[in-house]
Biopython code that builds the backbone (N, CA, C, O; Angstrom):
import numpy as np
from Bio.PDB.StructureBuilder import StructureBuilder

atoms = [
    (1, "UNK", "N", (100.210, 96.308, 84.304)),
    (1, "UNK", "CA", (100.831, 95.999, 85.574)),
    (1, "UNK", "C", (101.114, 94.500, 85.629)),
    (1, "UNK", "O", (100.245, 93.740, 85.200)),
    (2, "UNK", "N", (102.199, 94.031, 86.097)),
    (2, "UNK", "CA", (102.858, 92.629, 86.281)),
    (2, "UNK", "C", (102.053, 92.358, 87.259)),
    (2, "UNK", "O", (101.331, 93.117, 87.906)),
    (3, "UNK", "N", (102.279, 90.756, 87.368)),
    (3, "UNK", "CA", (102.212, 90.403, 88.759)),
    (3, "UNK", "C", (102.937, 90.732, 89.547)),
    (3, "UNK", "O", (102.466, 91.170, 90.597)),
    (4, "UNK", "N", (104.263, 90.666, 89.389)),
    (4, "UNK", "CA", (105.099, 91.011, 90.339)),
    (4, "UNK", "C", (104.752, 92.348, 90.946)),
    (4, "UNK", "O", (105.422, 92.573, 91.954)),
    (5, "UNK", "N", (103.740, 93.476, 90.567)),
    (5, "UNK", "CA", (103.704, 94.942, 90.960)),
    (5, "UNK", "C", (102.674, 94.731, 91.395)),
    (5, "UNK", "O", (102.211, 95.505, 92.233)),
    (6, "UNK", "N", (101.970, 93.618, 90.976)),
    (6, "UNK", "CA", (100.310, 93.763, 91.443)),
    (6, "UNK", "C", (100.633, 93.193, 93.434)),
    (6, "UNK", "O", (100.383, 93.781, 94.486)),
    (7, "UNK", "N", (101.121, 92.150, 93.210)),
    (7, "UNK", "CA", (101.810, 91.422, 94.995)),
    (7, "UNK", "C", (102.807, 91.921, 94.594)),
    (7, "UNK", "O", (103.150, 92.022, 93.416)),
    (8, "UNK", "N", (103.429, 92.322, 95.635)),
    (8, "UNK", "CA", (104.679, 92.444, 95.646)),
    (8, "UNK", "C", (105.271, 91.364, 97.058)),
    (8, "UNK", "O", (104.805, 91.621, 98.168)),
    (9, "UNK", "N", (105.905, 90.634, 96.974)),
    (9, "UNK", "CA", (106.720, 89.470, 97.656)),
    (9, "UNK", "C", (108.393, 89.757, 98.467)),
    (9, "UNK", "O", (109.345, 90.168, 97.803)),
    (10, "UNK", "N", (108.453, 89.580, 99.346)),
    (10, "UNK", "CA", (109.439, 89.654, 100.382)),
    (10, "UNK", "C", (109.844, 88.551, 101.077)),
    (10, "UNK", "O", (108.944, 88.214, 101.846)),
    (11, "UNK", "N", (110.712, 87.905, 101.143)),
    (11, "UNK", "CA", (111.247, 87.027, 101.676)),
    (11, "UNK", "C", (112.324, 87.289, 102.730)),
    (11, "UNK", "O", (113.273, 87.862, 102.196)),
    (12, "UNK", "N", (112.530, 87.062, 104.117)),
    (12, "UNK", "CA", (113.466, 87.161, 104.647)),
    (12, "UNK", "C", (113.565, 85.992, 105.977)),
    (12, "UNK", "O", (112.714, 85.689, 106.813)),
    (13, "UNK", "N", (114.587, 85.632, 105.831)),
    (13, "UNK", "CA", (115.255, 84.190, 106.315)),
    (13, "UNK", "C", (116.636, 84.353, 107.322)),
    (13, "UNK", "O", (117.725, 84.599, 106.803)),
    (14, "UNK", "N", (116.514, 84.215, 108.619)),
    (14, "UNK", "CA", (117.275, 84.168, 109.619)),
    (14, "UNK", "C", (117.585, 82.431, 109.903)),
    (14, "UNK", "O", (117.340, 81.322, 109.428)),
    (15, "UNK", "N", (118.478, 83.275, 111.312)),
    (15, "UNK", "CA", (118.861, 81.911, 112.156)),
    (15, "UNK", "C", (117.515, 80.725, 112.386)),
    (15, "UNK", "O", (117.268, 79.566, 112.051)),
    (16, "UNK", "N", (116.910, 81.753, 113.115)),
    (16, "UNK", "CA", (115.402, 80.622, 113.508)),
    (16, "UNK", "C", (114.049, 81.383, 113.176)),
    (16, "UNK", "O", (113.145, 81.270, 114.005)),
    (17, "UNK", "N", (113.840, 82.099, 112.110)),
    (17, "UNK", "CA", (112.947, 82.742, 111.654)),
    (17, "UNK", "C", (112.953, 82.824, 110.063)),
    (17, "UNK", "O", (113.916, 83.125, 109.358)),
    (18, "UNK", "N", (111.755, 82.512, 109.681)),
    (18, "UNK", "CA", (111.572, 82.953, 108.535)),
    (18, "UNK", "C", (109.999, 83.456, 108.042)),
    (18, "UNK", "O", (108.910, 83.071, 108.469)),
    (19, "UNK", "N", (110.301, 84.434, 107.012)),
    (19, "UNK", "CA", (108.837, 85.437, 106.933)),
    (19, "UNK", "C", (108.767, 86.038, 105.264)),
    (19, "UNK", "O", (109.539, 86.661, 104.535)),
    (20, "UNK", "N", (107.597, 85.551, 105.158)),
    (20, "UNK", "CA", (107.217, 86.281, 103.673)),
    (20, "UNK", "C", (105.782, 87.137, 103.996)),
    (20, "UNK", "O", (104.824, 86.688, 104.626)),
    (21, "UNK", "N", (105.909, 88.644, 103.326)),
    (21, "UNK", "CA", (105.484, 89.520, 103.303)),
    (21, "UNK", "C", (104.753, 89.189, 101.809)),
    (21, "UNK", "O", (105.347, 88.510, 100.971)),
    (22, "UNK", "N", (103.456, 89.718, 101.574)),
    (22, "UNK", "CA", (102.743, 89.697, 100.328)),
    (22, "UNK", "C", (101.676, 91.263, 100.651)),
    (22, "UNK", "O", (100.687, 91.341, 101.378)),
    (23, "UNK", "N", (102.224, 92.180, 99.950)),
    (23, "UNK", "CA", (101.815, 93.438, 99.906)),
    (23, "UNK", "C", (101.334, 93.710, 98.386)),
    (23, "UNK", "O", (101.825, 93.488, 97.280)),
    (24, "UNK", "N", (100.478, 94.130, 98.724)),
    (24, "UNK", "CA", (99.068, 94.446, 97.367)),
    (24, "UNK", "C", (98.239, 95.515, 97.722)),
    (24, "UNK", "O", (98.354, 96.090, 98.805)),
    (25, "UNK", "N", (97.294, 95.859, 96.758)),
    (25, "UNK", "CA", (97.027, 97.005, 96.777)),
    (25, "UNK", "C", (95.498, 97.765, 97.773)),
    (25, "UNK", "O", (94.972, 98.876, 97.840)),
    (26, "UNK", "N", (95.203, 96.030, 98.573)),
    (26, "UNK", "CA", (94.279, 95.904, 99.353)),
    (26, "UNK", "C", (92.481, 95.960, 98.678)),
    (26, "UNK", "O", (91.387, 96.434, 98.982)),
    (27, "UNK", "N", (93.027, 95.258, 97.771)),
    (27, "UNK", "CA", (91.605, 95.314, 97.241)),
    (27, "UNK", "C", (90.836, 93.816, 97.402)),
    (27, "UNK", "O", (91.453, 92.753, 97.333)),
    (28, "UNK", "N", (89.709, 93.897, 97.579)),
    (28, "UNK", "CA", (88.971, 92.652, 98.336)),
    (28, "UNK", "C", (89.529, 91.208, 97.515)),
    (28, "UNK", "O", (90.061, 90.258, 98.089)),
    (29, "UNK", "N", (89.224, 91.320, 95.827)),
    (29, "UNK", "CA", (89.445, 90.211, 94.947)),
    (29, "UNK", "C", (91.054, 89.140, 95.257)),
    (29, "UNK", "O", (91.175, 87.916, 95.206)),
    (30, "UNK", "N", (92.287, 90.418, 95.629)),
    (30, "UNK", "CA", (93.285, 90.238, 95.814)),
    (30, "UNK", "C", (93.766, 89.663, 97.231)),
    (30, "UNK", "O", (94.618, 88.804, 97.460)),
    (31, "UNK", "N", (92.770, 90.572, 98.325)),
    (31, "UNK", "CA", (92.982, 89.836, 99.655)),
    (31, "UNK", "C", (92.186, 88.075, 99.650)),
    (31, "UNK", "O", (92.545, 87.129, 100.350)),
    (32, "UNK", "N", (91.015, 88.095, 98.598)),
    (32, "UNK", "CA", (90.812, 86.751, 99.108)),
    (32, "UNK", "C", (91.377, 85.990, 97.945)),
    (32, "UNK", "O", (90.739, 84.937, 97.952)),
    (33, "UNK", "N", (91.933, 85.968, 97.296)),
    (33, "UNK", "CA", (93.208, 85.394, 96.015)),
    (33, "UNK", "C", (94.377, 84.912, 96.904)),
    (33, "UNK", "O", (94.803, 83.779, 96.679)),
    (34, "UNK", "N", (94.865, 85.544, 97.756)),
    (34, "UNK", "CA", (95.991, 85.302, 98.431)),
    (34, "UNK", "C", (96.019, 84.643, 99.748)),
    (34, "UNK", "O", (97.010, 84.139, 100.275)),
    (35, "UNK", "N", (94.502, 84.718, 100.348)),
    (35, "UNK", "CA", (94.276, 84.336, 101.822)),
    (35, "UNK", "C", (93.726, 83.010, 101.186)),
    (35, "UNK", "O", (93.801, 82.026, 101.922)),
    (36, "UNK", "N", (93.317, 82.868, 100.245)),
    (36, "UNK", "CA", (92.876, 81.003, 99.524)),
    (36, "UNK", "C", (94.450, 80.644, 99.198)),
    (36, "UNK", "O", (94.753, 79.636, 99.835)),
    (37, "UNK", "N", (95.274, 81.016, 98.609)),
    (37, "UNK", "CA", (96.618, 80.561, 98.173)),
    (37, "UNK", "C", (97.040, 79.796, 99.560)),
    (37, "UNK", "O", (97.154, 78.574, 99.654)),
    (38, "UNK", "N", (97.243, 80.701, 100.582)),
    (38, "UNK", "CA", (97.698, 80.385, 101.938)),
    (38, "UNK", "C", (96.941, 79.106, 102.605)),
    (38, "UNK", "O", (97.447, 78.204, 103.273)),
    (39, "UNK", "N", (95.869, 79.252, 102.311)),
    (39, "UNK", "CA", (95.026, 78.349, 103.441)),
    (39, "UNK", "C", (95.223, 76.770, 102.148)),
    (39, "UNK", "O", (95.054, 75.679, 102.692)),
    (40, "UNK", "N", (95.506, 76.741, 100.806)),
    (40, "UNK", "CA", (95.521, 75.681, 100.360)),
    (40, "UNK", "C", (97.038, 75.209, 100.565)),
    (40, "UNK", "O", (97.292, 74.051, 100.898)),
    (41, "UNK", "N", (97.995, 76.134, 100.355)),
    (41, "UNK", "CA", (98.758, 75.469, 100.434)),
    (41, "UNK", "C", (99.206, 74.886, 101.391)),
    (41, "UNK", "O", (99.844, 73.843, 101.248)),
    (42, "UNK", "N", (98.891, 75.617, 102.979)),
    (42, "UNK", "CA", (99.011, 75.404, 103.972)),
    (42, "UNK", "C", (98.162, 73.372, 104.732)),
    (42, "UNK", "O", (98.557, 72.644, 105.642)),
    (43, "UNK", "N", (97.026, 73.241, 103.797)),
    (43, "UNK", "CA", (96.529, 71.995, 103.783)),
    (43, "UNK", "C", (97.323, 70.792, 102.948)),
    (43, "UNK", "O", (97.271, 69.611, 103.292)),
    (44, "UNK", "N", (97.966, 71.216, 101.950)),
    (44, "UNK", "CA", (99.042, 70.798, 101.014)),
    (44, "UNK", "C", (99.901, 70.116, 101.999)),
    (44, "UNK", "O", (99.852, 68.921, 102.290)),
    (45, "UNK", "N", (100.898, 71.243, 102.601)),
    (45, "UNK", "CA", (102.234, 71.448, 102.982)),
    (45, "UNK", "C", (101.945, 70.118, 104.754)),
    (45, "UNK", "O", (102.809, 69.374, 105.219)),
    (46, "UNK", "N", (100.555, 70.291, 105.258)),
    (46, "UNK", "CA", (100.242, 70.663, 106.590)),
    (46, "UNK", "C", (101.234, 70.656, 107.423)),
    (46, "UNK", "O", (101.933, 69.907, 108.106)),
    (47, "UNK", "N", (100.979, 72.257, 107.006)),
    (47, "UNK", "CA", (102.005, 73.245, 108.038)),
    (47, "UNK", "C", (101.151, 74.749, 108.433)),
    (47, "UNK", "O", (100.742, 75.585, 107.627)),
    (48, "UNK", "N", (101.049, 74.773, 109.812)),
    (48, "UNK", "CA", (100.087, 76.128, 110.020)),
    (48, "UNK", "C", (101.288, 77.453, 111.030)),
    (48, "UNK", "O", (101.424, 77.775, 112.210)),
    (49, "UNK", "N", (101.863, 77.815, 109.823)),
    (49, "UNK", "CA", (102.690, 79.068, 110.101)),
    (49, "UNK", "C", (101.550, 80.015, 110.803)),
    (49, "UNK", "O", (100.325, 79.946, 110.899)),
    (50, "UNK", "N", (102.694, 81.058, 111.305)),
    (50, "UNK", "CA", (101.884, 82.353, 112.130)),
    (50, "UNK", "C", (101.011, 83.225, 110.466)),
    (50, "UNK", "O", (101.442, 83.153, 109.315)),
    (51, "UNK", "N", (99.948, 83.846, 110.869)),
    (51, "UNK", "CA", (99.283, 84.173, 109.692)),
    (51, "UNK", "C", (98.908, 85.683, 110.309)),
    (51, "UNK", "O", (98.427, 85.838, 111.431)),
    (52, "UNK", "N", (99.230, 86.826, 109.329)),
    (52, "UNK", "CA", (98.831, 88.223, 109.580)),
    (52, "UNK", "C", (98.321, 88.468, 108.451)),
    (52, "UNK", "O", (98.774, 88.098, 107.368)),
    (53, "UNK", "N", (97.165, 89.228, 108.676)),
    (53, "UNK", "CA", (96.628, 90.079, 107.550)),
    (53, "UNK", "C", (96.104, 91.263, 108.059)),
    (53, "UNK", "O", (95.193, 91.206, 108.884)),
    (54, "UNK", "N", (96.524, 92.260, 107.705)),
    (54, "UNK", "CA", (96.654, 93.806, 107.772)),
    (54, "UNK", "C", (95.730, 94.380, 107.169)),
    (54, "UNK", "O", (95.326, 95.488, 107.522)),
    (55, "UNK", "N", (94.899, 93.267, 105.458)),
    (55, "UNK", "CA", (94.821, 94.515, 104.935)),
    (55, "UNK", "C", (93.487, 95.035, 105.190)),
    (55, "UNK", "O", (93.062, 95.601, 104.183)),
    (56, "UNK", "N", (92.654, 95.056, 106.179)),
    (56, "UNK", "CA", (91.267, 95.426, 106.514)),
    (56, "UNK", "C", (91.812, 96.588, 107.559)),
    (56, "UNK", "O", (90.849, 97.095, 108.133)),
    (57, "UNK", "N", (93.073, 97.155, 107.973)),
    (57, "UNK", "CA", (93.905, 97.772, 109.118)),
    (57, "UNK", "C", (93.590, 99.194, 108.703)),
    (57, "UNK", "O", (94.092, 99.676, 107.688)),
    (58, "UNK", "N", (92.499, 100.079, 109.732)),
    (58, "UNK", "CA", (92.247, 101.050, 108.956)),
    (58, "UNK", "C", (93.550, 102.236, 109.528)),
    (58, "UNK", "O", (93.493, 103.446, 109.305)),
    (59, "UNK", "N", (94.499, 101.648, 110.173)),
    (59, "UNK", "CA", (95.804, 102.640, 110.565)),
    (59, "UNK", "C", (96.741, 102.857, 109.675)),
    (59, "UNK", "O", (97.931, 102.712, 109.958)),
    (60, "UNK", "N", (96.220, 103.326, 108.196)),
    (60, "UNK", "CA", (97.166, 103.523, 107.393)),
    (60, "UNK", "C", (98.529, 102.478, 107.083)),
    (60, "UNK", "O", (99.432, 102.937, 106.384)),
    (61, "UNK", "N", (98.614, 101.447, 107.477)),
    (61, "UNK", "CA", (99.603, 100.345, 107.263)),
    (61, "UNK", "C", (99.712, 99.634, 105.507)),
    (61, "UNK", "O", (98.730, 99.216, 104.894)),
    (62, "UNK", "N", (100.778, 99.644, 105.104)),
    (62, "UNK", "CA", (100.409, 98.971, 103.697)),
    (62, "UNK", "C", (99.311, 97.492, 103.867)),
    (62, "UNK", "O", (99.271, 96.913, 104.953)),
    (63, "UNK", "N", (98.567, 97.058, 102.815)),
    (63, "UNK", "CA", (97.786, 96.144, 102.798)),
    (63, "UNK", "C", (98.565, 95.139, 102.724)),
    (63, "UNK", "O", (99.071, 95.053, 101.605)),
    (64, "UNK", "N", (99.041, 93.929, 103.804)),
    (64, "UNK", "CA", (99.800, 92.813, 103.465)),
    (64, "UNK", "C", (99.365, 91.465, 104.485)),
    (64, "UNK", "O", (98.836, 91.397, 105.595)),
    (65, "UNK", "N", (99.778, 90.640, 103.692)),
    (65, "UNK", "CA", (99.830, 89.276, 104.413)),
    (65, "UNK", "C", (101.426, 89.008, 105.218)),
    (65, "UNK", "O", (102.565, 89.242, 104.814)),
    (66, "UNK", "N", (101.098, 88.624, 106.061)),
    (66, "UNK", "CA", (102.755, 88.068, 106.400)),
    (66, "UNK", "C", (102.670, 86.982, 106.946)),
    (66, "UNK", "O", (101.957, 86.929, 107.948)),
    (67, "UNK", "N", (103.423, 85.637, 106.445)),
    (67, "UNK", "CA", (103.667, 84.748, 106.578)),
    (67, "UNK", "C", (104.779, 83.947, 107.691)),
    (67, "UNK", "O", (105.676, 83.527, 106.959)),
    (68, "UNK", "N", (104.994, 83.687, 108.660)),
    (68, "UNK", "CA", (105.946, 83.828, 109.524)),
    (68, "UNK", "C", (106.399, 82.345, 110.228)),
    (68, "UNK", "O", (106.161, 82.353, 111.436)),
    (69, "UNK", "N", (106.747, 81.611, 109.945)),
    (69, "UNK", "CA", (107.660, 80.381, 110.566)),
    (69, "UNK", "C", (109.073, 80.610, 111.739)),
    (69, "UNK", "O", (109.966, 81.424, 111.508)),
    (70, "UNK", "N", (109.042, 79.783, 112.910)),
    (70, "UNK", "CA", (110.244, 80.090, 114.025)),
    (70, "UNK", "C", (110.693, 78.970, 114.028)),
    (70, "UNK", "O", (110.442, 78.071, 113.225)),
    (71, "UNK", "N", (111.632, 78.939, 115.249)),
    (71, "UNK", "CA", (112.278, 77.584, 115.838)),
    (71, "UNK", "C", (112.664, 76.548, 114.678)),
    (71, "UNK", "O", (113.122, 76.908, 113.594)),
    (72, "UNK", "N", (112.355, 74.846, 115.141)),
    (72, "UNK", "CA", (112.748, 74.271, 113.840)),
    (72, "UNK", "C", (111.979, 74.398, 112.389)),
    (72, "UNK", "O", (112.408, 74.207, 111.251)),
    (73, "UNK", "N", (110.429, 74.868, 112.957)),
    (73, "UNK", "CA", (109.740, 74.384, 111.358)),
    (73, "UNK", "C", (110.260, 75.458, 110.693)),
    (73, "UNK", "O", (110.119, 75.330, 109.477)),
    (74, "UNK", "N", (110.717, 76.302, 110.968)),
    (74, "UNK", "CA", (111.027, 77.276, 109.787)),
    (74, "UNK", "C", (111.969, 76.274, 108.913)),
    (74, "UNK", "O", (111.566, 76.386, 107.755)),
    (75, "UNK", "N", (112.963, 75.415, 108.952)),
    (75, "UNK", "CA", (113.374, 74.726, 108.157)),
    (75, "UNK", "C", (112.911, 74.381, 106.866)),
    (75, "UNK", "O", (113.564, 74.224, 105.834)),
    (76, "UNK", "N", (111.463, 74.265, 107.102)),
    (76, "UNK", "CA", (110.808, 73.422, 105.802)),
    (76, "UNK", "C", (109.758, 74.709, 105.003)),
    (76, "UNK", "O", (108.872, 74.542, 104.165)),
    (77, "UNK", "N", (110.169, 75.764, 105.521)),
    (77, "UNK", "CA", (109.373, 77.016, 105.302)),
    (77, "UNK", "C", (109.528, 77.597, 103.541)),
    (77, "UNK", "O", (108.597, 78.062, 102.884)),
    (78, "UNK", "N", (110.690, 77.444, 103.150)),
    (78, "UNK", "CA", (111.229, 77.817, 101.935)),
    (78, "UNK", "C", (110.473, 77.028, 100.563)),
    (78, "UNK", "O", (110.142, 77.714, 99.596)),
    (79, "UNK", "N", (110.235, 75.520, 100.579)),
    (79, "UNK", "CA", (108.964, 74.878, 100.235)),
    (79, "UNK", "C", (107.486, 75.717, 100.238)),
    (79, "UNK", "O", (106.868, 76.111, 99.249)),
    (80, "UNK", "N", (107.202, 75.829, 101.343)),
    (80, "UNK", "CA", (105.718, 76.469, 101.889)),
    (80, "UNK", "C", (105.932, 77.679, 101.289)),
    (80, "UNK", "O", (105.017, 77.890, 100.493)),
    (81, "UNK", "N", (106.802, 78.650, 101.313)),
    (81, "UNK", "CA", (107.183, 79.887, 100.409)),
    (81, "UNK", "C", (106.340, 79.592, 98.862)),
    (81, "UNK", "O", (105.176, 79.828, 98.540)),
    (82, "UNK", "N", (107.539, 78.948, 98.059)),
    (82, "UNK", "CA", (107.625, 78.669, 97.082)),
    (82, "UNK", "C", (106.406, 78.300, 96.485)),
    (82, "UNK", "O", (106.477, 78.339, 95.256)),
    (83, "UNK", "N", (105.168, 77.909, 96.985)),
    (83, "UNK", "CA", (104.581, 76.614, 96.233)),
    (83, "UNK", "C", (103.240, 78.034, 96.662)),
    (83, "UNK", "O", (102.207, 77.787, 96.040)),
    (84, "UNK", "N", (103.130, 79.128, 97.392)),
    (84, "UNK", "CA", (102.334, 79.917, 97.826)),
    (84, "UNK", "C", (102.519, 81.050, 96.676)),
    (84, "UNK", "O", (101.606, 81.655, 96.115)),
    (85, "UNK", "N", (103.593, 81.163, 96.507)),
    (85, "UNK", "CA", (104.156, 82.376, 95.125)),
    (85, "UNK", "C", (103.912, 81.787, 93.976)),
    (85, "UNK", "O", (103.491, 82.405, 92.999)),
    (86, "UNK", "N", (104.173, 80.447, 93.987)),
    (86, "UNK", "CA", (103.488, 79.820, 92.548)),
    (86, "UNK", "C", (102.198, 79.917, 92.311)),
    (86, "UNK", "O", (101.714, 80.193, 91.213)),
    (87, "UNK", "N", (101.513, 79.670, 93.442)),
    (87, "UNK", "CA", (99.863, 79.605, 92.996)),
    (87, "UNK", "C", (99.361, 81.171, 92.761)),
    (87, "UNK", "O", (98.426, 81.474, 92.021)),
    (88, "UNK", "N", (100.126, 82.067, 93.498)),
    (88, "UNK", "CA", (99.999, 82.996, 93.009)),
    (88, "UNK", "C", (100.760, 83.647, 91.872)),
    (88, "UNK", "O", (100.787, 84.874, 91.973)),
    (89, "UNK", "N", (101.400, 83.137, 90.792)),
    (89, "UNK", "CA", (102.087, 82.984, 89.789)),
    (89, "UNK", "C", (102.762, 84.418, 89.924)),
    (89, "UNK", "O", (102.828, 85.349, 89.121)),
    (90, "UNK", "N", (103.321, 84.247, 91.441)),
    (90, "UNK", "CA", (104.136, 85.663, 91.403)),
    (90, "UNK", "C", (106.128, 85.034, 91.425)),
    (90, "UNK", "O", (106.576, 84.378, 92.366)),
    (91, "UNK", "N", (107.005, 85.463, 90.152)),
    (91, "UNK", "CA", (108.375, 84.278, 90.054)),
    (91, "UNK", "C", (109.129, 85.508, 90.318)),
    (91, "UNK", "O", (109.722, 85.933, 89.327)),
    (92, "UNK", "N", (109.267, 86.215, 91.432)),
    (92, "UNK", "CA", (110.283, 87.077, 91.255)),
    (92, "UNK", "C", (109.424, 87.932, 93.025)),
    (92, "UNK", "O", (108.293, 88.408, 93.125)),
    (93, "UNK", "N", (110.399, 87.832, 94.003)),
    (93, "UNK", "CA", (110.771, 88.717, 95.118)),
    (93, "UNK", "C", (111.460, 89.987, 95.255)),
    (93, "UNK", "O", (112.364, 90.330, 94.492)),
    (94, "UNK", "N", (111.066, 90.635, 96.156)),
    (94, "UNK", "CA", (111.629, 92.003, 95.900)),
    (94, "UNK", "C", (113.130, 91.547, 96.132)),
    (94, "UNK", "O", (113.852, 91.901, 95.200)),
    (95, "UNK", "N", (113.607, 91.039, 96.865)),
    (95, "UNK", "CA", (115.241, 90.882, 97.452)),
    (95, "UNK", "C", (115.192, 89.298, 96.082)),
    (95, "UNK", "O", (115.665, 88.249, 96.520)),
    (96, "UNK", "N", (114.850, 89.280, 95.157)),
    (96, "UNK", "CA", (115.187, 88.038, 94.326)),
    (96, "UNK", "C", (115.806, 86.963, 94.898)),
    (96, "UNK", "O", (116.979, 86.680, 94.659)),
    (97, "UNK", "N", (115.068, 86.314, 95.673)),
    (97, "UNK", "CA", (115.684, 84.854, 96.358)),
    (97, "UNK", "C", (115.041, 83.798, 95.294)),
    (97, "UNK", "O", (115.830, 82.903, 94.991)),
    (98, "UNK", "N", (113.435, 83.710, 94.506)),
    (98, "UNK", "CA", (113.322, 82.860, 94.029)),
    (98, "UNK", "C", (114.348, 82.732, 92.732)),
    (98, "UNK", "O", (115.119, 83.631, 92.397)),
    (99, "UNK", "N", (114.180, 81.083, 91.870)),
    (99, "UNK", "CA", (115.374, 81.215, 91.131)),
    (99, "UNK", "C", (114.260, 80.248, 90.674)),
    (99, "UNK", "O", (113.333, 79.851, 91.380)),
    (100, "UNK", "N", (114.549, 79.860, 89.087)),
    (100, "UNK", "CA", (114.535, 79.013, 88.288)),
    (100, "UNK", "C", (114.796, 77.336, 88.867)),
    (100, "UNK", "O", (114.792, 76.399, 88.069)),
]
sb = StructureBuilder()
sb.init_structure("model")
sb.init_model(0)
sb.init_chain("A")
sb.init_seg("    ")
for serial, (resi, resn, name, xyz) in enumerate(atoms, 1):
    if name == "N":
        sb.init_residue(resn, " ", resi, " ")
    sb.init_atom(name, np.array(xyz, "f"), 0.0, 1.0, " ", f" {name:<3s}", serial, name[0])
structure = sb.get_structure()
């Protein structure tokens, strides 16, 4: 299994919104792999986007993080993206926005 299958990554980018989805298979090692990615890069970036995590959600919901920026800071959100998928050495989104 890839990384890319192990997270699977979503990116989607509006007018004044932007949101990355990180869906996995909800297993403990992986939820706290990805909830450390977030919280470092987020000290990195300091930028404290909206933060969801689902995957403890015993209502049948896929296991995911979602990442969510509005108004102006979403501007600088695509950075904060990027540098969160790297540490999680995941190079490829389901809708392929990252690039080389």
């Amino acid at each position: 299994m890839t990384r890319c299958e192990e997270i699977i990554a979503n990116v989607k980018m509006e007018e004044c919104y932007a949101g990355l989805s990180l869906t996995f298979d909800g297993s403990e090692d992986l939820r706290v792999e990805i909830g450390n990615a977030i919280d470092n890069v987020s000290k990195v970036q300091k930028m404290t986007p909206l933060i969801f995590d689902n995957s403890q959600d015993t209502k049948g919901a896929k296991p995911a993080f979602y990442i969510e920026f509005s108004d102006e800071v979403q501007r600088d959100s695509g950075a904060f993206f990027e540098k969160v998928l790297k540490e999680l050495h995941i190079d490829k989104c389901v809708n392929d926005v990252i690039r080389d």
